[in-house]
N, CA, C and O atoms as CSV, one atom per row, in Angstrom:
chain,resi,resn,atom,element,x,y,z
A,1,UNK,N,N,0.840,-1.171,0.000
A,1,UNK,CA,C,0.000,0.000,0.000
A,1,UNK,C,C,0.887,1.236,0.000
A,1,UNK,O,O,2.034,1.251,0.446
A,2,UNK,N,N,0.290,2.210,-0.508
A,2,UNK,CA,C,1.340,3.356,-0.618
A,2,UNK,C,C,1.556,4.496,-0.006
A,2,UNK,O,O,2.528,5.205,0.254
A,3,UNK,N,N,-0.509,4.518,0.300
A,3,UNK,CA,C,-0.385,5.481,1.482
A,3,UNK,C,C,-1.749,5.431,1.988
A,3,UNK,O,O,-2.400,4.398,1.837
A,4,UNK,N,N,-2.268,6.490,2.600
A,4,UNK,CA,C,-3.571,6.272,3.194
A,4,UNK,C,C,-4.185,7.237,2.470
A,4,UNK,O,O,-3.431,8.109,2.037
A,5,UNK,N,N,-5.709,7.365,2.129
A,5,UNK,CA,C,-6.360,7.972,1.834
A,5,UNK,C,C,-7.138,8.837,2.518
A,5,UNK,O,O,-7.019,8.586,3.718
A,6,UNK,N,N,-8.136,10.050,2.262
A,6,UNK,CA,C,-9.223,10.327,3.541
A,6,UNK,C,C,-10.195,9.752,2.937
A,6,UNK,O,O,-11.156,10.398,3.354
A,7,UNK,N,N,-10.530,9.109,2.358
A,7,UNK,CA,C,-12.162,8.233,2.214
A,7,UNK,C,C,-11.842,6.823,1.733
A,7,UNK,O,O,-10.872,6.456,1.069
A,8,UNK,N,N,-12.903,6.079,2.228
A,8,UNK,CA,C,-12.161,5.025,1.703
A,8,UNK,C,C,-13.039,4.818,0.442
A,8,UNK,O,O,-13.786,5.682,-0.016
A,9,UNK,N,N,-12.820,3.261,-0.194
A,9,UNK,CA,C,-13.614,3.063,-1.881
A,9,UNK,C,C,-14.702,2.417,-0.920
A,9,UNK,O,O,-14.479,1.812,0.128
A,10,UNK,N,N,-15.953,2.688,-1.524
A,10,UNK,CA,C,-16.931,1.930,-0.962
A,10,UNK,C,C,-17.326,0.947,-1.954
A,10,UNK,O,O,-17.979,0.000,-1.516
A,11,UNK,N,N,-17.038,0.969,-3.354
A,11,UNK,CA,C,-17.795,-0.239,-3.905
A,11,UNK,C,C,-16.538,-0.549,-5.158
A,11,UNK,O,O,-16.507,-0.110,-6.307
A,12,UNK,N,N,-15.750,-1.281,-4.595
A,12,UNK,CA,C,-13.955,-1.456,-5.465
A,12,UNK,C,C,-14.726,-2.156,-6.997
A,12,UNK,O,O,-14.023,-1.935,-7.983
A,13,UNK,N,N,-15.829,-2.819,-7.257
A,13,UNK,CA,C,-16.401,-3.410,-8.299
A,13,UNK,C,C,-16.394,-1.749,-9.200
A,13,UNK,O,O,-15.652,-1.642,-10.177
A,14,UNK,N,N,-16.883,-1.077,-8.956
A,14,UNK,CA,C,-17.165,0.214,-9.657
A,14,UNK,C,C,-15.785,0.372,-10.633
A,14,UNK,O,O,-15.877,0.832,-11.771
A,15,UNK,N,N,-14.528,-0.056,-10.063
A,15,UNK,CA,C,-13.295,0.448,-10.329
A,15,UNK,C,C,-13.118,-0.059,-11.406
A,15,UNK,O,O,-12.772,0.486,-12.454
A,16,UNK,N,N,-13.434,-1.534,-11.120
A,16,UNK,CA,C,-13.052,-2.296,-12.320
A,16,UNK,C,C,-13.511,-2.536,-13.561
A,16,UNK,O,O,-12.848,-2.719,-14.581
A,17,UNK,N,N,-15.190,-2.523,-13.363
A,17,UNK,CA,C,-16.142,-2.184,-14.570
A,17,UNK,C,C,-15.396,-0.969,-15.047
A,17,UNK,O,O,-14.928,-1.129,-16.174
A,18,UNK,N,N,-15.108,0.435,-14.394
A,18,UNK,CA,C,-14.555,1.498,-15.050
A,18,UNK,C,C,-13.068,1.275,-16.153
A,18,UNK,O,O,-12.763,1.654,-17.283
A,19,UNK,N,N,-12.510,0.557,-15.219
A,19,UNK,CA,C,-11.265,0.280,-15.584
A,19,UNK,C,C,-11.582,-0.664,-17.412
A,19,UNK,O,O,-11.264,-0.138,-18.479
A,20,UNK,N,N,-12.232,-2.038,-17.297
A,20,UNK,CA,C,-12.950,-2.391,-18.174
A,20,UNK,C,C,-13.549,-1.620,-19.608
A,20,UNK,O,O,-13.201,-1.608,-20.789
A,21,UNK,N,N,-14.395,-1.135,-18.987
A,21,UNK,CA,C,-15.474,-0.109,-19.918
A,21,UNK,C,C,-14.399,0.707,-20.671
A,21,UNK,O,O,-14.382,0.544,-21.891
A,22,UNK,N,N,-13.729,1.343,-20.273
A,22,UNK,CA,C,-12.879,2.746,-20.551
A,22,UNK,C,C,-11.657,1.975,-21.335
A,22,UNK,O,O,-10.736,2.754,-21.579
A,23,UNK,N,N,-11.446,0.734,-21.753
A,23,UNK,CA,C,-10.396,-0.175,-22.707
A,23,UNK,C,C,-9.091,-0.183,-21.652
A,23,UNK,O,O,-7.984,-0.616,-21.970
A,24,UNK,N,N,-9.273,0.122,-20.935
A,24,UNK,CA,C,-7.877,0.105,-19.907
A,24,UNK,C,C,-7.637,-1.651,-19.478
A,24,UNK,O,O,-6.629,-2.042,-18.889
A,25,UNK,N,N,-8.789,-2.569,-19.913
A,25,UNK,CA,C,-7.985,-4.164,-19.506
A,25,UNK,C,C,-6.779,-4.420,-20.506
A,25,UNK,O,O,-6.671,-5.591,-20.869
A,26,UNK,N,N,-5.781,-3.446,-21.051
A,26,UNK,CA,C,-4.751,-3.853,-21.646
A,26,UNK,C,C,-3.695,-3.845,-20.365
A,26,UNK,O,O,-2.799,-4.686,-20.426
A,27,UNK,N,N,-3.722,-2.988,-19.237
A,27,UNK,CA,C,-3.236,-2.712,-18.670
A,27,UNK,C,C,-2.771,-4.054,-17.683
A,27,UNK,O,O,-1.831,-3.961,-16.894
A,28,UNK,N,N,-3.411,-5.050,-17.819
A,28,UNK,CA,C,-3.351,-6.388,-17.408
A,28,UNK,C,C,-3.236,-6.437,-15.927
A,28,UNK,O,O,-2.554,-7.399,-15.573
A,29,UNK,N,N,-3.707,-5.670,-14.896
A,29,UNK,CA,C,-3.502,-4.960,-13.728
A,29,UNK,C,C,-4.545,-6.650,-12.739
A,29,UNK,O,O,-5.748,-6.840,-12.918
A,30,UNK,N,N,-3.782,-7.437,-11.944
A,30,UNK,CA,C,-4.278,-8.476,-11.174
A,30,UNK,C,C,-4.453,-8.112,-9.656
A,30,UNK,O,O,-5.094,-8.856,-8.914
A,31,UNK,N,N,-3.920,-7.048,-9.248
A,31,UNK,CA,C,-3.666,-6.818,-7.917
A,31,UNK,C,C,-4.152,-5.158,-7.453
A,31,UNK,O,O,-3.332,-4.250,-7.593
A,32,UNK,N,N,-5.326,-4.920,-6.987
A,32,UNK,CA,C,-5.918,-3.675,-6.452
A,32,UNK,C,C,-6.029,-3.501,-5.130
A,32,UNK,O,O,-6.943,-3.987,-4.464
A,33,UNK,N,N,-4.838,-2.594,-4.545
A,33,UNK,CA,C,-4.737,-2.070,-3.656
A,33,UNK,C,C,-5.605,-0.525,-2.393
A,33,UNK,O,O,-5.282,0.659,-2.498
A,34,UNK,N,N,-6.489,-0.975,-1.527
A,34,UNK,CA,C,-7.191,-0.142,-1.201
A,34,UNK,C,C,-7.590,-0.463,0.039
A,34,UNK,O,O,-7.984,-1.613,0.229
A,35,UNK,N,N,-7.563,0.835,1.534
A,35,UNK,CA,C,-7.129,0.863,3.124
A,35,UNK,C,C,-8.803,1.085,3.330
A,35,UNK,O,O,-9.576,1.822,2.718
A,36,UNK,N,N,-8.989,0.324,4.230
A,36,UNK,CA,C,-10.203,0.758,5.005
A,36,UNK,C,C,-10.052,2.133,6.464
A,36,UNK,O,O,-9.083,1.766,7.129
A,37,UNK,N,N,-10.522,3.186,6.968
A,37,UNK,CA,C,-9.945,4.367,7.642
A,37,UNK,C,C,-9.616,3.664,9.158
A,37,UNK,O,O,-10.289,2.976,9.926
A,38,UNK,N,N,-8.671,4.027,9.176
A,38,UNK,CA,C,-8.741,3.844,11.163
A,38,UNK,C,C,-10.069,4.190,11.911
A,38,UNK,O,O,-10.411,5.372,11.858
A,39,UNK,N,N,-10.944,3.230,12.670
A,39,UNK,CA,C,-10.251,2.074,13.806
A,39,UNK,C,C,-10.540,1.208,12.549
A,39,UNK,O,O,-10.076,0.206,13.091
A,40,UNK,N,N,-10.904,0.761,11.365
A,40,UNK,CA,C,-11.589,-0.242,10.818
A,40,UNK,C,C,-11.254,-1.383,10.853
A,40,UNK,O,O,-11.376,-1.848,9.720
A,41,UNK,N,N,-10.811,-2.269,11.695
A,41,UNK,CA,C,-10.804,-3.936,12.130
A,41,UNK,C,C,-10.840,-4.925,11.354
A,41,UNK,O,O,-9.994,-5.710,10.925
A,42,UNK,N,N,-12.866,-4.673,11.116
A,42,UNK,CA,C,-13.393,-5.759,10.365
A,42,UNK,C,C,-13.680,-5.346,8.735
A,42,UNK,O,O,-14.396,-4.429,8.332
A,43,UNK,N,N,-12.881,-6.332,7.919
A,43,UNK,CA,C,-13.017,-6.084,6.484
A,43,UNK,C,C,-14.291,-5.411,6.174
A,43,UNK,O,O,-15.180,-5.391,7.025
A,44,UNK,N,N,-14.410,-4.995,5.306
A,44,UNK,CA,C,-15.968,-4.003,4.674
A,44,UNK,C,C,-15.983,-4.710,3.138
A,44,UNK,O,O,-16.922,-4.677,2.344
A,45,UNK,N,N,-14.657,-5.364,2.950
A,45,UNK,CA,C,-15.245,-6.134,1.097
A,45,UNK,C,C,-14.985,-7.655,1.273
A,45,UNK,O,O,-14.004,-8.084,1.880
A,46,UNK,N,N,-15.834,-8.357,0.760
A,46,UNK,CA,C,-15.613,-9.888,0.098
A,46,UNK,C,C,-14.306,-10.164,-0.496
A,46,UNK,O,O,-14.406,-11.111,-1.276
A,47,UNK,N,N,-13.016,-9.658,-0.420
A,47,UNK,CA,C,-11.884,-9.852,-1.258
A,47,UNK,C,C,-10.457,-10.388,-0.134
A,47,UNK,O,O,-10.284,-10.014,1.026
A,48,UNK,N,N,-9.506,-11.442,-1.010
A,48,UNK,CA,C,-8.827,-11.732,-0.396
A,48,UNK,C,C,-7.910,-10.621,0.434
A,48,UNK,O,O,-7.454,-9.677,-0.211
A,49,UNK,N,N,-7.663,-10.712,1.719
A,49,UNK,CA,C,-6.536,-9.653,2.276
A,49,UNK,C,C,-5.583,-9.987,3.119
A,49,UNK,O,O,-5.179,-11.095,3.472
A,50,UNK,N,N,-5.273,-8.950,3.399
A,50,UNK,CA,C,-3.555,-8.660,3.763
A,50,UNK,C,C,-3.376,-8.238,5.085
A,50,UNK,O,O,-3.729,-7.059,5.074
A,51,UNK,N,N,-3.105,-8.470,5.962
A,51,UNK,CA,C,-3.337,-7.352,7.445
A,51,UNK,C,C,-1.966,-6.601,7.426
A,51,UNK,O,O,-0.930,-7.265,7.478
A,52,UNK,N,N,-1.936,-5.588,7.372
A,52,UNK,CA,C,-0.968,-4.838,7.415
A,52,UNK,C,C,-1.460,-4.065,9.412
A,52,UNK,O,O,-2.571,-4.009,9.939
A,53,UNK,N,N,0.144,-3.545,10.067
A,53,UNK,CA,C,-0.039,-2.960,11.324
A,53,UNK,C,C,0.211,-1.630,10.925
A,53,UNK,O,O,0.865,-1.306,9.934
A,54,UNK,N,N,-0.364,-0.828,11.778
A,54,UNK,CA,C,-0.261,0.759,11.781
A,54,UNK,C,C,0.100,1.119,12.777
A,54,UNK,O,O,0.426,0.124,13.425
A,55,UNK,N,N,0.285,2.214,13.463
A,55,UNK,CA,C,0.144,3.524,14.194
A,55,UNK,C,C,-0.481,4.614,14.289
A,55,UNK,O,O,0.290,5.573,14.275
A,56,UNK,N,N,-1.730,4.926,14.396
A,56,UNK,CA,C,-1.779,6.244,13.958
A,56,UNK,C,C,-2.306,7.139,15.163
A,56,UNK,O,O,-2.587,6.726,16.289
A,57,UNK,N,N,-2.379,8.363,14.729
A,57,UNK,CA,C,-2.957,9.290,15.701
A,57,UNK,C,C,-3.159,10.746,14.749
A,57,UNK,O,O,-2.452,11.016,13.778
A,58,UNK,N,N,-4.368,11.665,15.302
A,58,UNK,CA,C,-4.594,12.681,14.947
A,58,UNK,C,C,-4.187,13.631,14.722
A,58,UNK,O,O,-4.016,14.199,15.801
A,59,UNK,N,N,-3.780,14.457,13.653
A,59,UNK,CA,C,-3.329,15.810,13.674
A,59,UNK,C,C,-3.295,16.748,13.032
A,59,UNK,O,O,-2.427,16.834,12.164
A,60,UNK,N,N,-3.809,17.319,13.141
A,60,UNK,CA,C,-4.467,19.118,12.297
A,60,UNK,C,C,-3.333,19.413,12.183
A,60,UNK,O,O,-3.188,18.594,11.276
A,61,UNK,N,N,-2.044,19.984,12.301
A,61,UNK,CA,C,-0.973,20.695,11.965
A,61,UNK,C,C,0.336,19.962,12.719
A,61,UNK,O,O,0.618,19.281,13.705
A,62,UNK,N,N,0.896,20.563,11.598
A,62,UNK,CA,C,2.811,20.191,12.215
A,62,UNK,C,C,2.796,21.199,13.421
A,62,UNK,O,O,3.323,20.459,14.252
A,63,UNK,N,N,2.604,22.155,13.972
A,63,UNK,CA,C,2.404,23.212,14.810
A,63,UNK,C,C,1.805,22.604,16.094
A,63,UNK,O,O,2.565,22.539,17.060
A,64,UNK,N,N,0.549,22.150,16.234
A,64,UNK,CA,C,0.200,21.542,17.304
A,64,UNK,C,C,0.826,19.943,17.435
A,64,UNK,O,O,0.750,19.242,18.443
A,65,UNK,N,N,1.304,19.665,16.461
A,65,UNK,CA,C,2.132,18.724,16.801
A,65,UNK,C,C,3.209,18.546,17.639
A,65,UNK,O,O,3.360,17.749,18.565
A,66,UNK,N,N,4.103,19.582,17.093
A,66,UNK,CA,C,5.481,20.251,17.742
A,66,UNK,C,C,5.314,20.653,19.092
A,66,UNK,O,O,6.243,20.529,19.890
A,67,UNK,N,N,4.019,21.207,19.477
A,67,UNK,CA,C,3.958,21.710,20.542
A,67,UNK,C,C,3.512,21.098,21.755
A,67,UNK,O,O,3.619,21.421,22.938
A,68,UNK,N,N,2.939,20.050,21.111
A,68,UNK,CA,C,2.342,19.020,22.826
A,68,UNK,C,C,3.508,17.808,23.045
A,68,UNK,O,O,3.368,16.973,23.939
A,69,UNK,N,N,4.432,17.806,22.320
A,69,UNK,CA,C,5.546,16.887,22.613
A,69,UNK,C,C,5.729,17.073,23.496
A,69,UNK,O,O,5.799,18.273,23.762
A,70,UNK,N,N,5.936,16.149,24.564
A,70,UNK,CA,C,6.777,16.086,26.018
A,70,UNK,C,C,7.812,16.847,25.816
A,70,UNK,O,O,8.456,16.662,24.783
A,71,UNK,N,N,8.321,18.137,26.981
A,71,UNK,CA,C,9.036,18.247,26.473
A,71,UNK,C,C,10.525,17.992,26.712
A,71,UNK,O,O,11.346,18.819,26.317
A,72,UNK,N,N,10.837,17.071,27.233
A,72,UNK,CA,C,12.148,16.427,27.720
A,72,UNK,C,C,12.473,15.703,26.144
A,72,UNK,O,O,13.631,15.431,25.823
A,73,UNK,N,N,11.302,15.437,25.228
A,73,UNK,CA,C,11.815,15.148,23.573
A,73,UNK,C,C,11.629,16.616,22.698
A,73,UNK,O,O,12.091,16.472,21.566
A,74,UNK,N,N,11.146,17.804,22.900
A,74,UNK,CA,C,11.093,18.860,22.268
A,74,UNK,C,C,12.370,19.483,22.150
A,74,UNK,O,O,12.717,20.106,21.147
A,75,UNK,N,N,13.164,19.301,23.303
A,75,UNK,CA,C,14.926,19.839,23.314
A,75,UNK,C,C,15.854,18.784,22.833
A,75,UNK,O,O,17.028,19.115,23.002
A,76,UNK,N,N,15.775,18.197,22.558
A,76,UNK,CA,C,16.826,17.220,22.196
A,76,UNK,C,C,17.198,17.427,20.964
A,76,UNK,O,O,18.069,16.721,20.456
């Protein structure tokens, strides 16, 4: 996966009919990659998967980021 998205795909079939329809099956493409949003647990599609681990946490700006660091790691 490459990165995270802010929405996730709700209906990955759509993609592929598109992909299809539009002459793009030259592209010979077997493998479609796509994240369900944090907390999401339990799969949301019928398709084989992968469990990948994360980390994440919230954050509106590099600014309030920087600034609630402990700060015994803000000086270092």
């Amino acid at each position: 996966m490459n990165g995270w998205l802010d929405s996730e795909v709700e209906d990955p079939e759509l993609y592929v009919k598109s992909l299809k329809r539009h002459g793009l099956g030259k592209l010979r493409a077997d493998v479609f990659s796509f994240a369900q949003k944090v907390p999401g647990s339990q799969p949301i599609h019928d398709y084989p998967i992968e469990w990948d681990s994360v980390a994440a946490i919230r954050v509106t700006s590099y600014t309030e980021w920087w600034e609630n660091l402990p700060q015994e790691l803000a000086r270092t």
